[in-house]
Structure formats: structure tokens, C-alpha cells
C-alpha positions, 0 to 999 in steps of 0.5 A: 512496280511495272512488270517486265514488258514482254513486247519491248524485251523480245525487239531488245533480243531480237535487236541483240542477235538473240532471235532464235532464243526469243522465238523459243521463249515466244512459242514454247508450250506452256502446260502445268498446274499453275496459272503464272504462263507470262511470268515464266515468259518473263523469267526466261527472258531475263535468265536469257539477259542475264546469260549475255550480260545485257540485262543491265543495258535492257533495265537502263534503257527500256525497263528504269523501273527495275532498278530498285529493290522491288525490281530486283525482288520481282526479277528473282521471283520470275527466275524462280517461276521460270526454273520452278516450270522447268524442274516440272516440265523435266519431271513430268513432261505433260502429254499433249492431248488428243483431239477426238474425232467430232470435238473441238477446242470450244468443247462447251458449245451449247448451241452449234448453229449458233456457234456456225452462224456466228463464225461466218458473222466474224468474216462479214463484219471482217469484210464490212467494218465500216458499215458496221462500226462506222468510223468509231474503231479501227482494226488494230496493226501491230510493229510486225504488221498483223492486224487485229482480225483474229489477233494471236496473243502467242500466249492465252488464245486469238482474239476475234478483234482487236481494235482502237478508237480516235483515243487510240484506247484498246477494244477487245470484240468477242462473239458469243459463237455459242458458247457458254456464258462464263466461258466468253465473259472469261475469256474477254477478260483474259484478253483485255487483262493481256492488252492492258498488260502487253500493248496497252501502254497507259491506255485504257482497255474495253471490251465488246461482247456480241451475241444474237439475242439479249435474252441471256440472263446469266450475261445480263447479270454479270456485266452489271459488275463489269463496267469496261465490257459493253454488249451488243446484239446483232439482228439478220434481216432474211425472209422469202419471196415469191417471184414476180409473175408467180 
């Protein structure tokens, strides 16, 4: 059963007059205690469908696979997460968290240099993608025109790159920036499952983590089972001289 395509849903609103809506529904703050953050996107589309009778229209037209009893079934469990987040929502608002003065969103940096080299790495390989990759991938544009320089899903986070190959197959790029180990090999694999669920369309998704050493045994060990991410290492060339005369 193909899921509802959020990307293809939210053209079909806006095509519909629908756009305020679907803007909400695009940026709401999704915020409880369980995972399920696209569905309740997808429930609130299809409550919206529903609500100007153009459900039946966007399922014929754009989403065939919905017209059977597995459809319906899967259309009534995303109505049902969607009302389930907003009786929550309603009965206990979440409190949006402060922001500490010396803290950051990447709270487990294990190596802040690191983590700073590497955020002006991004900007270089951003200014020098064909020296880098050559003519092997392409930054990835989208139907709004943004590129894939910092790619923002709207839903899970920005992905450092997001980039296509002569297949027009997906390469999610994820620099280390020092973080830890788990939590970027987590975070490539929530980006690569959003592409292949959202922009993907049959192709297929890799990822690329990059980092400035290969001694890292806890990433060795967990790509081994990880057959669709590659990892890359990157060496700086620095070194002092004296000046001619001296």
C-alpha cells in the first residue's frame, strides 16, 4: 500500500485554493510522545480533502492506490493519529523548550573543534562541489527551486546535502561536525527513509557520511550492516613556511 504522497497532496491543495491550509499543515509543530510526525501531516490533509469534497478527485487523480480496502483502512488510521495528536495537543499544549545560554540544538558534540572545522567544510565543499565530486552527483533542486544545500524536509531537520547521480538516484551527505557516532548514522537514516518516502519516486536512496578520521570503531562497526551508506574521510593539507630570504 503506497502511503499518502505528502509532496503531490500539498501541489493538489495549493492547486485548490487550499494554500493557507496547507501551509499550516506543512509547518505545524509537531511535538508529543509518539513518532508517527508525517501521518498526523497525512490525516490532516486528508480531514482537509474531505472537509472540500475533493478527496475523491485527489485519490482518482494522483493517489489510484487508495481506492480499495487497504486504502480506506489506511486513510482511517491517519484520520485517527491526526485527531489522537490534537485531543493531546488540546489537553496538554507542550511547552516549547528554552534554549540555555552556551547550548545548542547538536547538544552531544563530543568534539567542538571538530564540530567548527567541519561547519566551514560544509561552505567549502558548497563552493567546490565539482572539485570535490567531480561530475559524479549534482545538488538536488526541487519544483519550489531550493537546492539541496542545507535541504529542509519541514518535518525531521536539514539535511547537509541532498544530491542526485546521472540515475537521478538520491545521495543524502551528512558531515560528522563532531557529533556523536549514533546520533549522525540516526539521523542519515531518518533523512534517507523521508526521501525515499517523499521525493524518491522509485529511486533508489544512499547516503554518504563524511568525517575527518577513519578511526572511529563504533561507525565501522555499524555500517558493516548498513549496505546503502558509504563513508568518506577528507584530509586538509596546512603546513607553515618560512618566508624566502629569512
Amino acid at each position: 500500500m503506497k502511503v499518502l504522497p505528502l509532496r503531490e497532496a500539498y501541489d493538489f491543495g495549493n492547486a485548490k485554493g487550499l494554500k493557507d491550509d496547507i501551509d499550516q499543515i506543512q509547518n505545524i509543530q509537531i511535538t508529543w510522545d509518539r513518532s508517527y510526525k508525517s501521518t498526523v501531516r497525512r490525516g490532516k490533509v486528508i480531514k482537509l480533502f474531505q472537509q472540500h469534497n475533493i478527496l475523491n478527485e485527489f485519490i482518482e487523480k494522483v493517489w489510484p492506490e487508495a481506492n480499495s480496502q487497504k486504502g480506506q483502512t489506511y486513510i482511517n488510521r491517519c484520520i485517527r493519529i491526526a485527531n489522537e495528536f490534537d485531543q493531546y495537543q488540546n489537553k496538554s499544549p507542550a511547552p516549547q523548550p528554552k534554549e540555555e545560554k552556551g547550548t545548542s540544538p547538536d547538544s552531544d558534540i563530543e568534539h567542538p573543534a571538530e564540530f567548527a572545522l567541519e561547519s566551514h567544510l560544509a561552505e567549502f565543499i558548497g563552493n567546490n562541489w565539482n572539485k570535490v565530486f567531480g561530475m559524479q552527483l549534482r545538488i538536488y533542486r526541487d519544483e519550489q527551486g531550493r537546492d539541496g544545500k542545507e535541504y529542509d524536509t519541514k518535518e525531521i531537520g536539514k539535511i547537509d546535502f541532498l544530491c542526485q547521480d546521472d540515475n537521478n538516484d538520491f545521495v543524502v551527505i551528512e558531515l560528522k561536525k563532531g557529533r556523536a557516532t549514533d546520533r549522525v548514522l540516526g539521523q542519515i537514516q531518518r533523512y534517507m527513509g523521508w526521501v525515499l518516502e517523499n521525493l524518491a519516486q522509485g529511486h533508489e536512496v544512499r547516503g554518504l557520511i563524511i568525517t575527518p578520521t577513519s578511526e572511529d570503531e563504533q561507525l565501522r562497526y555499524a555500517l558493516k550492516v548498513a549496505k546503502y551508506i558509504q563513508w568518506k574521510c577528507y584530509k586538509l593539507d596546512f603546513s607553515l613556511v618560512s618566508p624566502e630570504g629569512l
